[in-house]
C-alpha atoms as one frame of an Amber mdcrd trajectory, in Angstrom:
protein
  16.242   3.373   0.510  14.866   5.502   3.135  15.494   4.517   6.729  13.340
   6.262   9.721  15.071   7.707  12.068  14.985   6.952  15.851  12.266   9.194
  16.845  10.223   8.362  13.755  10.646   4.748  15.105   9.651   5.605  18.782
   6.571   7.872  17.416   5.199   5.130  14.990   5.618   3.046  18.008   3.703
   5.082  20.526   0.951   5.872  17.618   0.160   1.869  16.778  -0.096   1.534
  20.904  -2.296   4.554  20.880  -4.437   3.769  18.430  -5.497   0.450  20.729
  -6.203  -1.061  17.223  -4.435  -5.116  16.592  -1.629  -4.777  14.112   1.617
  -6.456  12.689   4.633  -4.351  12.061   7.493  -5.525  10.190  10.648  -4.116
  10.649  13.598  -4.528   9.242  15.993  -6.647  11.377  18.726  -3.677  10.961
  16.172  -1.091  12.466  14.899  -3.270  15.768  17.316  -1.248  17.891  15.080
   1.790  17.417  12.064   0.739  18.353  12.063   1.479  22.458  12.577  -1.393
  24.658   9.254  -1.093  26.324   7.069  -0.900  23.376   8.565  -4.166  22.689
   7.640  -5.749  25.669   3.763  -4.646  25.490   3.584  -6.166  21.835   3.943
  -9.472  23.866   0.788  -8.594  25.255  -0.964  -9.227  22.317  -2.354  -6.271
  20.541   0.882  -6.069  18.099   3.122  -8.432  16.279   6.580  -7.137  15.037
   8.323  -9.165  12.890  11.376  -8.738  10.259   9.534  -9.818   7.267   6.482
 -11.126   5.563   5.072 -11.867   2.472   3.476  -8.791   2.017   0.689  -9.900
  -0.821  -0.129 -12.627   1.189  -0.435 -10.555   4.405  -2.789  -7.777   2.529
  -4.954 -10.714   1.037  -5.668 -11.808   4.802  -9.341 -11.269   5.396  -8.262
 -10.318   8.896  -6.574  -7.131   7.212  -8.209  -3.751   7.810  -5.910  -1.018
   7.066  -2.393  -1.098   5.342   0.159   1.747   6.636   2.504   2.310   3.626
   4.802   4.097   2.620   3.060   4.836  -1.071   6.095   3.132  -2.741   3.589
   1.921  -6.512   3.904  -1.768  -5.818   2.425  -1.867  -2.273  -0.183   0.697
  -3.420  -1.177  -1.772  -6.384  -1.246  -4.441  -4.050  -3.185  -3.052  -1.735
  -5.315  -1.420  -3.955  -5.675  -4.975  -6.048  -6.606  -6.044  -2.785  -9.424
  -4.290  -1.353  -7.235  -2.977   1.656  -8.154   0.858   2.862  -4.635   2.393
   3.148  -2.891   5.136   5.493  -0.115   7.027   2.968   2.877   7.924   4.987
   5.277   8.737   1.503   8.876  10.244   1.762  10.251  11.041  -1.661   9.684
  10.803  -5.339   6.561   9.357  -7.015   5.328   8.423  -3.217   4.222  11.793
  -2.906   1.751  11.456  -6.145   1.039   8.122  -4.917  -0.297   8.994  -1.718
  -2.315  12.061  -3.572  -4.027   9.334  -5.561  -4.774   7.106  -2.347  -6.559
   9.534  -0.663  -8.214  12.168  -3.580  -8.181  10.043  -6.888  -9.222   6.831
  -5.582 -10.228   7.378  -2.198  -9.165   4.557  -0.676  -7.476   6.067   2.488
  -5.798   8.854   4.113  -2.404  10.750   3.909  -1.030  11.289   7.159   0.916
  14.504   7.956   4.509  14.921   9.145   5.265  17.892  11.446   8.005  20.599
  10.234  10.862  18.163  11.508   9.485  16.328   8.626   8.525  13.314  11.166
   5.005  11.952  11.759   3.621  12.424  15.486   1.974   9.418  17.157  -1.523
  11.776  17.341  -1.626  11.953  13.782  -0.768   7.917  13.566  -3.532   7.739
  15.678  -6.150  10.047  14.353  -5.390   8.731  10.784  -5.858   5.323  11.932
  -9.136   6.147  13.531 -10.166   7.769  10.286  -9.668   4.476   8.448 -10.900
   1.787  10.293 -13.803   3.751  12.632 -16.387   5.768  11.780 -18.296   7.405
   8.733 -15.189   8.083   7.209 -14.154   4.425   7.079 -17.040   3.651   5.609
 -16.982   5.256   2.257 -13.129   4.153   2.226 -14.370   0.898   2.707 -16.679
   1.046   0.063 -13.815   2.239  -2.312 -11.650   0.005  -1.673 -14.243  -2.597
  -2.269 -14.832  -1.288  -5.846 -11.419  -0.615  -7.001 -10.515  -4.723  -5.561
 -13.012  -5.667  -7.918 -12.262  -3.185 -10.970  -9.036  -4.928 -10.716 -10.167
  -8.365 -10.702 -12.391  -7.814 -13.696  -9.606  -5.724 -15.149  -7.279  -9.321
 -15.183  -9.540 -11.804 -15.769 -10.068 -13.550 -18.885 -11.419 -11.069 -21.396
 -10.602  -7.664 -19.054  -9.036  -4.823 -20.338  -5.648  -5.966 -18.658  -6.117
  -9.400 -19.968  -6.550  -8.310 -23.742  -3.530  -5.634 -23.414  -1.210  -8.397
 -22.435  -2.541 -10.697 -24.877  -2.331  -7.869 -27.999   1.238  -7.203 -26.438
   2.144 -10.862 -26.587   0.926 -10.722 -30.426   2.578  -7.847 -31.517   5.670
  -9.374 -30.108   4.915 -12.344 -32.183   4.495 -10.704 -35.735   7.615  -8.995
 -34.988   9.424 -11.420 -34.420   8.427 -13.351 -37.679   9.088 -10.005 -39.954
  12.399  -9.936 -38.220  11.837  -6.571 -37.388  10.234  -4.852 -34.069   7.011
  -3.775 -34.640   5.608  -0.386 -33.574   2.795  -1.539 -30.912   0.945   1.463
 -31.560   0.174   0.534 -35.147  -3.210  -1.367 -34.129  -4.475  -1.664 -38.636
  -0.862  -3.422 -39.700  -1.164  -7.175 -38.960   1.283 -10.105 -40.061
């Protein structure tokens, strides 16, 4: 729903080239024509991949993954936060704005990077945000964060976790109901068929 603009483009660009760090891009097919000519050229080189889609889950489960620049939409958080992968929060509108708060204050998993007052993010602050994820003390305790909240979320869906039982209760619930003939209130946890 939200498409970067030409400069945004160019300045992401510049920013991922800057940062000197490996990475794979994907752009939408639609949105190639903004990227600058000779940025696409030096991703031959090596350092960068672009491509016009992936499977992101499988991508972020790569143990070759160190960072994930998102744009704090819930899904990709939850997958990268299901996943272990230290995240840079680059959110536009709605709930990415809370989303991005909770990457980098609630669960401290990564950093929110900050647009300039033409509302578009500057390759320096790509950069620096970069830097602050994958190098450094910094990176570290993000690391280390990540790291707990992959494996709060494993335990959290695996047989017996608190995810695993909620689905399970749902799944009853839905049962009873269904033999009353009537839709049970799921929040009545002493009424059982």
């Amino acid at each position: 729903m939200v498409s970067l603009t030409e400069e945004q483009m160019e300045e992401m660009a510049w920013g991922l080239k800057g940062s000197n760090l490996d990475f794979i891009w994907v752009v939408r097919e639609s949105e190639i024509t903004k990227l600058p000519s000779e940025f696409i050229d030096l991703t031959t080189s090596g350092k960068g991949l672009i491509v016009t889609w992936c499977n992101q889950l499988e991508l972020l489960a790569h143990e070759a993954i160190g960072c994930f620049l998102t744009h704090c939409g819930w899904n990709s958080i939850l997958e990268g936060l299901g996943l272990g992968v230290p995240m840079v929060g680059v959110p536009k509108w709605a709930d990415q704005l809370t989303n991005a708060k909770f990457i980098k204050e609630i669960w401290g998993v990564g950093v929110r990077a900050k647009e300039d007052e033409k509302g578009v993010l500057r390759r320096e602050e790509l950069m620096g945000c970069l830097k602050e994820v994958m190098e450094g003390e910094r990176s570290v305790e993000i690391k280390k964060n990540a790291f707990k909240w992959k494996e709060l979320a494993k335990e959290a869906i695996s047989e017996g976790g608190s995810s695993d039982k909620s689905i399970d209760e749902f799944v009853e619930h839905l049962k009873c109901g269904n033999e009353k003939g009537v839709v049970k209130k799921l929040t009545d946890e002493n009424d059982h068929c």
